[in-house]
C-alpha positions as CSV (number, residue, x, y, z in Angstrom):
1,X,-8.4,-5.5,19.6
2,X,-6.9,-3.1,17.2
3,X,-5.2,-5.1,14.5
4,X,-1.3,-3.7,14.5
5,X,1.9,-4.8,12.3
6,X,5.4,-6.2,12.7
7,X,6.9,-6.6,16.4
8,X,4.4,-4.4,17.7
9,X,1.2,-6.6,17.4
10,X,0.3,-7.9,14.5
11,X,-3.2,-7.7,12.6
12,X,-4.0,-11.1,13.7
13,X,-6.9,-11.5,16.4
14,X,-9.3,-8.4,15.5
15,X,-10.2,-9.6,12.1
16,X,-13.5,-9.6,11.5
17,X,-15.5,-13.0,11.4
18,X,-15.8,-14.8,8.3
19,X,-13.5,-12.1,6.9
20,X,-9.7,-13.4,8.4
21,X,-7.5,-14.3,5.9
22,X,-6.3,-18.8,6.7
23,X,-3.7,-19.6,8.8
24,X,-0.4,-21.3,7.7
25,X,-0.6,-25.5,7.6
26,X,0.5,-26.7,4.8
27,X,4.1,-27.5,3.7
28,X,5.7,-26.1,0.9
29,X,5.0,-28.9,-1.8
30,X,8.3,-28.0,-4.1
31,X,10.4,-28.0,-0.9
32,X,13.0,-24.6,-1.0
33,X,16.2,-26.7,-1.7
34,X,15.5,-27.8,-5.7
35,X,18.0,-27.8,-8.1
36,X,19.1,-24.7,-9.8
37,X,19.7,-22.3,-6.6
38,X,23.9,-22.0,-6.3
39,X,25.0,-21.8,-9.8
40,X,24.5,-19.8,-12.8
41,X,23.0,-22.8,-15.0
42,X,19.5,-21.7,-14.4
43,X,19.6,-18.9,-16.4
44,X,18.5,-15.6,-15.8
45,X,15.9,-14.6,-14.0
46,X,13.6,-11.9,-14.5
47,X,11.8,-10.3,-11.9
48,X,9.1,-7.9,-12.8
49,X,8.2,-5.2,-9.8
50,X,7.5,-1.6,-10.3
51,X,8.4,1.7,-8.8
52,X,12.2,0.2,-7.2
53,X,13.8,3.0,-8.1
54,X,11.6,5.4,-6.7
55,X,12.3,4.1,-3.5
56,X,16.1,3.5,-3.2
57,X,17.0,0.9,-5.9
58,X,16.2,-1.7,-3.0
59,X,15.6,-4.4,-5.1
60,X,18.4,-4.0,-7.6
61,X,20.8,-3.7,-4.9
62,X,19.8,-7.1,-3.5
63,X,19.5,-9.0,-6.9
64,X,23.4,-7.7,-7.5
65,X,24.4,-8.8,-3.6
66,X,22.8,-12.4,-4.6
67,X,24.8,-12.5,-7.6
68,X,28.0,-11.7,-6.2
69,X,27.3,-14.5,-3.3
70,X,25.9,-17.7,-5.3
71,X,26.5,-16.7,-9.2
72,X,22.6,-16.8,-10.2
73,X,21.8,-13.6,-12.9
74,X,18.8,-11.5,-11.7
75,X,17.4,-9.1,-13.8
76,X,14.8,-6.4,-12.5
77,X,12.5,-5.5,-15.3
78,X,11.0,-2.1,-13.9
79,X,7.1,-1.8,-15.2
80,X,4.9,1.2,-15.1
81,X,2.6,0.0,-12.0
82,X,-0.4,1.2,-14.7
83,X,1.0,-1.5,-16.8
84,X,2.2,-4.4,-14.3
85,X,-0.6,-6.5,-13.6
86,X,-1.8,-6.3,-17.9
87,X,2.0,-7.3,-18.5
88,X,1.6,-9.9,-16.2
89,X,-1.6,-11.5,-17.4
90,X,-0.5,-11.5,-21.3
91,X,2.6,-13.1,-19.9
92,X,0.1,-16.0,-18.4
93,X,-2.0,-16.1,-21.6
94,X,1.3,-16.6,-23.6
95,X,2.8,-19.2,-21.2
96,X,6.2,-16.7,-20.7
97,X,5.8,-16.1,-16.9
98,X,9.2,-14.4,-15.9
99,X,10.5,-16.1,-12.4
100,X,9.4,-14.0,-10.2
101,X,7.5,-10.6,-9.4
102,X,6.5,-7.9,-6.7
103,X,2.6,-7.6,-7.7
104,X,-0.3,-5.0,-6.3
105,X,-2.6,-8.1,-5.9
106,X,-3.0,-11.7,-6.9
107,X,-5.0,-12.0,-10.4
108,X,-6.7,-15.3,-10.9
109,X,-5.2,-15.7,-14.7
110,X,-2.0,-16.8,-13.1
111,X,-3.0,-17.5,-9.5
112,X,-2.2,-20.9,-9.9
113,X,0.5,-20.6,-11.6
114,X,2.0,-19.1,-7.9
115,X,4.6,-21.4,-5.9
116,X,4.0,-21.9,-2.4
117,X,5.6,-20.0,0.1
118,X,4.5,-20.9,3.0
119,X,7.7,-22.8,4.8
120,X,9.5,-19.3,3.9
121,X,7.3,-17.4,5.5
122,X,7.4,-19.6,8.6
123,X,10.7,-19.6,9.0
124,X,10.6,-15.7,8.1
125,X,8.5,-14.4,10.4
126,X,7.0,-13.0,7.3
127,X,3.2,-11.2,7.6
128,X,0.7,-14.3,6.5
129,X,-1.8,-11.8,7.8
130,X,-0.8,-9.7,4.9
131,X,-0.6,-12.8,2.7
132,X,-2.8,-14.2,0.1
133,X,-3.8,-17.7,1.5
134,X,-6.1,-20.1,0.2
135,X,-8.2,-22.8,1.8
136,X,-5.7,-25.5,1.3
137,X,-3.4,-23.3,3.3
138,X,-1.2,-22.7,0.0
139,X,0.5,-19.1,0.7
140,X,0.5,-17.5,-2.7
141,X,2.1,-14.9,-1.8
142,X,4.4,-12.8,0.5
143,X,3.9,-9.0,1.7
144,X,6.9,-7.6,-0.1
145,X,6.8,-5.1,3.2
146,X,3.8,-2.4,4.8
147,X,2.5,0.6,3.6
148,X,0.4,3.6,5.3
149,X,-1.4,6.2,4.4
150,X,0.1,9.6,5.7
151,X,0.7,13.4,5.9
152,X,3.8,15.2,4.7
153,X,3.9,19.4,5.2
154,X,6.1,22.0,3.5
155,X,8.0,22.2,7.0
156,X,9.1,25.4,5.4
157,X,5.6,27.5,4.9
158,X,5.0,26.4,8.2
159,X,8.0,28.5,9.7
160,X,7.0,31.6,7.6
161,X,3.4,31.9,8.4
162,X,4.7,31.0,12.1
163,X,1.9,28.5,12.3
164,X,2.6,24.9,14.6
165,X,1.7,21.6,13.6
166,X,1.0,18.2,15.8
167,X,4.8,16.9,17.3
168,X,3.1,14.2,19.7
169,X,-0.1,12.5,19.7
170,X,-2.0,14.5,22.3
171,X,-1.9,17.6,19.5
172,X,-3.3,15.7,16.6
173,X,-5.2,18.3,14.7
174,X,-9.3,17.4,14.0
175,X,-9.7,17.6,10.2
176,X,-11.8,21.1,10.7
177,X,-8.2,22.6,12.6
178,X,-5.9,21.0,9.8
179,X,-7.9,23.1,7.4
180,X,-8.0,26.3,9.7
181,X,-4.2,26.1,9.7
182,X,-3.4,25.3,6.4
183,X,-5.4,27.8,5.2
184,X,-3.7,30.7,7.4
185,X,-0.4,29.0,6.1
186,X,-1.8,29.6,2.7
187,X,-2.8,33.2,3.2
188,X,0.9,33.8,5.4
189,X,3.0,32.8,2.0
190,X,0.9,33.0,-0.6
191,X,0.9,29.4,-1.5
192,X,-1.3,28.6,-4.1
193,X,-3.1,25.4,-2.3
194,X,-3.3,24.3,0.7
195,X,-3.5,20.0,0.2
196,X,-3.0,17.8,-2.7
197,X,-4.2,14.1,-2.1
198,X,-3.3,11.2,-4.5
199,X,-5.8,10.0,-6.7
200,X,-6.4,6.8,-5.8
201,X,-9.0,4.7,-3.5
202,X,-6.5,3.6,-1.3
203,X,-5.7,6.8,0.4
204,X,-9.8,8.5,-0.3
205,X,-10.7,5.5,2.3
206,X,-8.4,6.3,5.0
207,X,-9.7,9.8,4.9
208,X,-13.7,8.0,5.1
209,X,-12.6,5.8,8.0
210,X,-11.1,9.0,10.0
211,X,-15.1,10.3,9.5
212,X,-16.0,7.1,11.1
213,X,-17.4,5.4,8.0
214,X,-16.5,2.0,7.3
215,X,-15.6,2.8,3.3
216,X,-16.9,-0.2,1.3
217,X,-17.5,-4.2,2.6
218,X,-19.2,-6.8,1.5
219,X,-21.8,-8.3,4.0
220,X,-22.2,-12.3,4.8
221,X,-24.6,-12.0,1.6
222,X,-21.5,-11.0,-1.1
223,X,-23.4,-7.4,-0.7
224,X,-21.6,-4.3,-0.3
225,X,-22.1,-1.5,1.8
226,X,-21.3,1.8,4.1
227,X,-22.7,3.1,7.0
228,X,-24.5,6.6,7.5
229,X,-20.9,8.2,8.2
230,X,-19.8,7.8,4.5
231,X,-22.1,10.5,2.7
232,X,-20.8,14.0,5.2
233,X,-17.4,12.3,4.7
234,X,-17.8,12.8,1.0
235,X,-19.6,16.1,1.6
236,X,-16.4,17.1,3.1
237,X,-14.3,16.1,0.5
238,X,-16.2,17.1,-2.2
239,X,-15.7,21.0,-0.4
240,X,-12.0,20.8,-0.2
241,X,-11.9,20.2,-3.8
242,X,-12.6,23.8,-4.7
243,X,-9.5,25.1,-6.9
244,X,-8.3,26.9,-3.5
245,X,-7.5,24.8,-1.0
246,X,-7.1,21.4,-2.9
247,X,-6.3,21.7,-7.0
248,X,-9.4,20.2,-9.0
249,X,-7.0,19.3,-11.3
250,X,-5.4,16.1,-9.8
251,X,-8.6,14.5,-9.0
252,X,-10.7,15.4,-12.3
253,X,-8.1,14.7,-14.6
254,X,-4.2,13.7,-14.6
255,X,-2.5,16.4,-12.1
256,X,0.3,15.3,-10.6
257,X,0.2,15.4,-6.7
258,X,3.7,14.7,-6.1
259,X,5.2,17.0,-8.4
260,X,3.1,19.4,-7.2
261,X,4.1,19.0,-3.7
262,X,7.7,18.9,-4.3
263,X,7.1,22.7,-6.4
264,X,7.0,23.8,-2.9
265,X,3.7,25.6,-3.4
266,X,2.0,23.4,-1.9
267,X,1.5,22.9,2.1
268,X,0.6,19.7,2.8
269,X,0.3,16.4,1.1
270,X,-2.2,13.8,1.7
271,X,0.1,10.5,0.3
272,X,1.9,7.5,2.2
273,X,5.2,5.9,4.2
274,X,6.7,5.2,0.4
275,X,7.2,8.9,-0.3
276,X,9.7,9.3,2.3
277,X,12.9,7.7,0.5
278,X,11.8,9.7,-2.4
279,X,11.7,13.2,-0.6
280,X,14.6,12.4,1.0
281,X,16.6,12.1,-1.9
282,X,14.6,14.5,-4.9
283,X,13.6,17.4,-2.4
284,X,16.4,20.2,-1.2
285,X,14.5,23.5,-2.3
286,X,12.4,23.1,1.2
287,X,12.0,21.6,4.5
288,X,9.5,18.9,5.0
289,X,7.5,16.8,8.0
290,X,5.7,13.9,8.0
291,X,3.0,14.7,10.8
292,X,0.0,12.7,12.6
293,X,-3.0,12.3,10.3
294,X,-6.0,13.9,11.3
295,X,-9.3,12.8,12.7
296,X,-12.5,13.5,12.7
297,X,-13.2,11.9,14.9
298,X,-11.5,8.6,14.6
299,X,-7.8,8.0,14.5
300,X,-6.7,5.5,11.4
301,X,-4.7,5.2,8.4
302,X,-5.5,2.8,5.5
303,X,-2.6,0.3,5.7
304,X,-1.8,-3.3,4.5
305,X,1.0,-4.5,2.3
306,X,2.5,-1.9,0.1
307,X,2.2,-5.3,-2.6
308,X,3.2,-9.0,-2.8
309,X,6.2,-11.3,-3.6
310,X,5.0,-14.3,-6.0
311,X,6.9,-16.8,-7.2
312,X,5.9,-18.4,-10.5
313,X,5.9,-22.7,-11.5
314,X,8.3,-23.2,-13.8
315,X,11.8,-23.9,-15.1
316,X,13.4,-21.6,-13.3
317,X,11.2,-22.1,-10.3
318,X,13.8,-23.5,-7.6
319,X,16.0,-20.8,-8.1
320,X,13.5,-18.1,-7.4
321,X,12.5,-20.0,-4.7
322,X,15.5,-19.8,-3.3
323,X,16.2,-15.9,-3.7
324,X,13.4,-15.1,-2.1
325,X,13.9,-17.6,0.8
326,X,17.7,-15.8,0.5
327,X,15.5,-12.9,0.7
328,X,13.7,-13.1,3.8
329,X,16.3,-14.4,5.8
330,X,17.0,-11.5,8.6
331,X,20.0,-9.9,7.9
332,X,19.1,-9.6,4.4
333,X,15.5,-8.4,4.8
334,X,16.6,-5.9,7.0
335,X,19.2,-4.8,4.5
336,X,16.4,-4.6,2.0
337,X,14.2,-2.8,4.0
338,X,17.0,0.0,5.2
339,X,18.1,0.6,1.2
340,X,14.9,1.3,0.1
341,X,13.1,2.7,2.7
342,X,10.7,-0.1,3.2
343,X,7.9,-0.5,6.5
344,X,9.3,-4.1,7.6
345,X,6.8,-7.0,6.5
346,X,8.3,-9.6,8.7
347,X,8.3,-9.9,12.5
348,X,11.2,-9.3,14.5
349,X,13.8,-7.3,12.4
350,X,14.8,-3.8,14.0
351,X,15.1,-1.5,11.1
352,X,18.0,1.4,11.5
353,X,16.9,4.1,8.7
354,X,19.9,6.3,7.9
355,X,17.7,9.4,7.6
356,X,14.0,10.0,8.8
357,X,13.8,7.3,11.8
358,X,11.3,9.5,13.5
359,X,8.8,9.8,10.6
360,X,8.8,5.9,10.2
361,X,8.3,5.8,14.1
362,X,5.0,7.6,13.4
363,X,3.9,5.9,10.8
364,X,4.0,2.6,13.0
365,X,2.4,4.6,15.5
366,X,-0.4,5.3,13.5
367,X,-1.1,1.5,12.2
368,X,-1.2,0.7,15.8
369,X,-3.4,3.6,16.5
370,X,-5.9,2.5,13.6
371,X,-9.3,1.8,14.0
372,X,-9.8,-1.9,13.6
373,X,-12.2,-1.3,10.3
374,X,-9.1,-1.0,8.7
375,X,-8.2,-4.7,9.3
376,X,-11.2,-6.1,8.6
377,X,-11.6,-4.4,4.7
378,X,-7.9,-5.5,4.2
379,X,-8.3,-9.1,5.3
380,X,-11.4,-9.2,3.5
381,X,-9.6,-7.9,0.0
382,X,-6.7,-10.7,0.7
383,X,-9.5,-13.4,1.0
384,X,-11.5,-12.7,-2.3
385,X,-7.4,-12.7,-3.7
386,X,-7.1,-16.2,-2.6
387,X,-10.4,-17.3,-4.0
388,X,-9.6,-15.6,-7.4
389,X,-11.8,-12.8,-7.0
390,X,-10.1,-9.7,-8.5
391,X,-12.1,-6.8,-9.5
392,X,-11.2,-5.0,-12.3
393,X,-10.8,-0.9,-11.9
394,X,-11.5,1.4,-8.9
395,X,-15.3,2.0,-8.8
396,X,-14.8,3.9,-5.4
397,X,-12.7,6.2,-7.5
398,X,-14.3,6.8,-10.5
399,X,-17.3,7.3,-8.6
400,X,-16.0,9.8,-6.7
401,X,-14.5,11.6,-9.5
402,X,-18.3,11.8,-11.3
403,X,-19.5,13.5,-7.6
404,X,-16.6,16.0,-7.8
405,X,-17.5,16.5,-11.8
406,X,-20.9,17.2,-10.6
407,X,-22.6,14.6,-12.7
408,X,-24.2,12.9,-9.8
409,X,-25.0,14.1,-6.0
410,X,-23.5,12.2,-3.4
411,X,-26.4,9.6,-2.8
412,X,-26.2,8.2,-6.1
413,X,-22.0,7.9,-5.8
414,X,-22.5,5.8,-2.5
415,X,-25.2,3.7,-3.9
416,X,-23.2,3.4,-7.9
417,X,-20.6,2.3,-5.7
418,X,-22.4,-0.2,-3.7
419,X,-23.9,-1.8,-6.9
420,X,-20.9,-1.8,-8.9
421,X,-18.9,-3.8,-6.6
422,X,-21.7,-6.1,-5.4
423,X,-22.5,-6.7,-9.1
424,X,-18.5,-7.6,-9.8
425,X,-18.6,-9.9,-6.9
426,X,-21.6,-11.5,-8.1
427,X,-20.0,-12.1,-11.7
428,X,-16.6,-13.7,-10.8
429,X,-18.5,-16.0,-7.9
């Protein structure tokens, strides 16, 4: 079974074994309904998150809507995602938690410092498949909504050099005839490259699972590893990275992909679902798609939540409690999801997007389309979360950038890789 999100299917079922994330049993210990929720002598309360308004001010917008209806300050502290998680954990050491926060994963220096949310995501419908659960059944944490990994092209460059591109799913390209094309775009207009890719692991593994290789997992033994389909992935990658048709710059050192894109000299862009509100509202010098990611020869994105709600012990505990449970309810959700562009996280809501319905359409397609590998590393990356495994850095990244540098061939990458991760796990279990 291919592990799918929201009212489609969601990734329950086709986890792997030993690897799915535990199901909801517990009651919420604090209850939802403490003091402190509906009236404005709790104080304010911060909520750190990062990137809001990037993608529509979603947050903000619900925080004032809450205060208007019950009285209760919010304030959104906006930190650098670079910064978040440090912010966070020198907020732990110094006992100054704020209320609340929108997190990239769960770090054990304040994971139990986490309220649990499980009767809100029960009555939610939120994604505990996308949650951070632990043994006891405690949710730590809520997905804040879904994220994919996806394919945006200058729409524009595409009509001069008179070149197509895949409208349905029987025309997805192979990754050998997205090159082909991109490249006679290129030469049509004179662009000066023909792909930009973020620099980050999350999207470099959905382009390894669309070779067939199952990127990075830890065995029944705590050891990592890949199969044989991982090394002419890399091979691949390591020859689009040539200075022509992808920039070595953004890779090997601190090129920005997006601005890049949005120049308009570049044709395509290998980012995610979260760009979309962005485009939408910071790009009018060109015409852009989202399109079908390619394949080579399996279909999948890298997907899982885009990060996580957490809710932190404390004074002002009840009343972010109860914002979030506010939160979650349907109609506001939905609302939240709509303003900022947001793949749902909870089951059951029909999102309405003002602009761009059809490019989230196909990004749900392609989570439903996804190889089931794709599960089974993200279920396996919310577990260690829930045991208080976090590992520090991106060695499939940095390992990566070393093969591109040429200071190692791609042999040593796969196996630096392997060890540094197995020898992480080993040192936090």
């Amino acid at each position: 079974m291919n592990p799918i999100l929201g009212r489609r299917q969601v990734l329950a079922g086709g986890l792997a074994s030993g690897a799915a994330v535990v199901g909801l049993s517990a009651c919420n210990s604090g209850g939802g309904d403490g003091g402190g929720g509906n009236g404005t002598d709790v104080g304010t309360l911060q909520f750190y998150l990062s990137g809001d308004a990037n993608q529509g001010g979603g947050y903000a917008h619900m925080a004032e809507k809450y205060t208007e209806e019950t009285g209760v300050q919010i304030e959104i502290v906006d930190v650098a995602n670079d910064d978040l998680q440090t912010r966070l954990s020198n907020a732990a050491l110094a006992n100054d938690l704020p209320a609340l926060a929108r997190i990239g994963a769960v770090d054990p220096q304040w994971k139990d410092a986490t309220r649990d949310l499980a009767e809100i995501a029960e009555a939610s419908g939120a994604l505990t498949d996308l949650s951070v659960v632990d043994e006891s059944g405690k949710v730590l944490s809520l997905p804040s909504d879904v994220t994919a990994v996806g394919l945006f092209l200058n729409k524009s460059l595409f009509d001069e050099a008179g070149e197509s591109y895949p409208t349905s799913e029987d025309e997805i390209w192979t990754w050998d005839e997205f090159v082909a094309t991109v490249k006679r775009v290129q030469e049509a207009t004179g662009a000066s490259f023909g792909m930009v890719m973020d620099r980050t692991s999350h999207r470099l593994k959905s382009f390894l699972y669309e070779f067939g290789s199952n990127a990075f997992i830890a065995d029944e033994n705590d050891q990592y590893q890949t199969n044989e389909n991982t090394k002419p992935a890399l091979e691949y990658f390591y020859g689009l990275n040539d200075d022509s048709f992808m920039p070595r710059s953004v890779w090997l050192s601190d090129g920005d992909p997006n601005a890049l894109f949005k120049s308009g000299d570049v044709v395509s862009y290998y980012s995610g679902s979260w760009q979309i509100a962005d485009f939408e509202e910071n790009i009018a010098d060109f015409e852009w798609v989202s399109v079908y990611l390619p394949v080579q020869p399996v279909r999948a994105t890298n997907y899982g939540n885009a990060a996580s709600i957490v809710v932190f012990e404390g004074e002002q505990s009840d009343a972010a409690y109860d914002f979030i449970n506010w939160l979650y309810q349907s109609e506001n959700y939905t609302e939240l999801s709509e303003t900022s562009g947001f793949l749902p996280a909870v089951e059951g809501v029909e999102i309405s997007y003002e602009n761009n319905q059809e490019f989230f359409d196909l990004y749900n397609a392609e989570i439903a389309a996804s190889d089931p590998i794709v599960g089974e590393v993200k279920a396996q990356e919310l577990l260690f979360q829930a045991e208080g495994i976090f590992i520090e850095g991106d060695p499939v990244r940095d390992e990566v950038v070393k093969y591109l540098n040429d200071e190692q061939d791609v042999d040593a990458t796969i196996a630096n890789i392997n060890e540094q991760l197995t020898a992480a796990l080993a040192a936090i279990r």
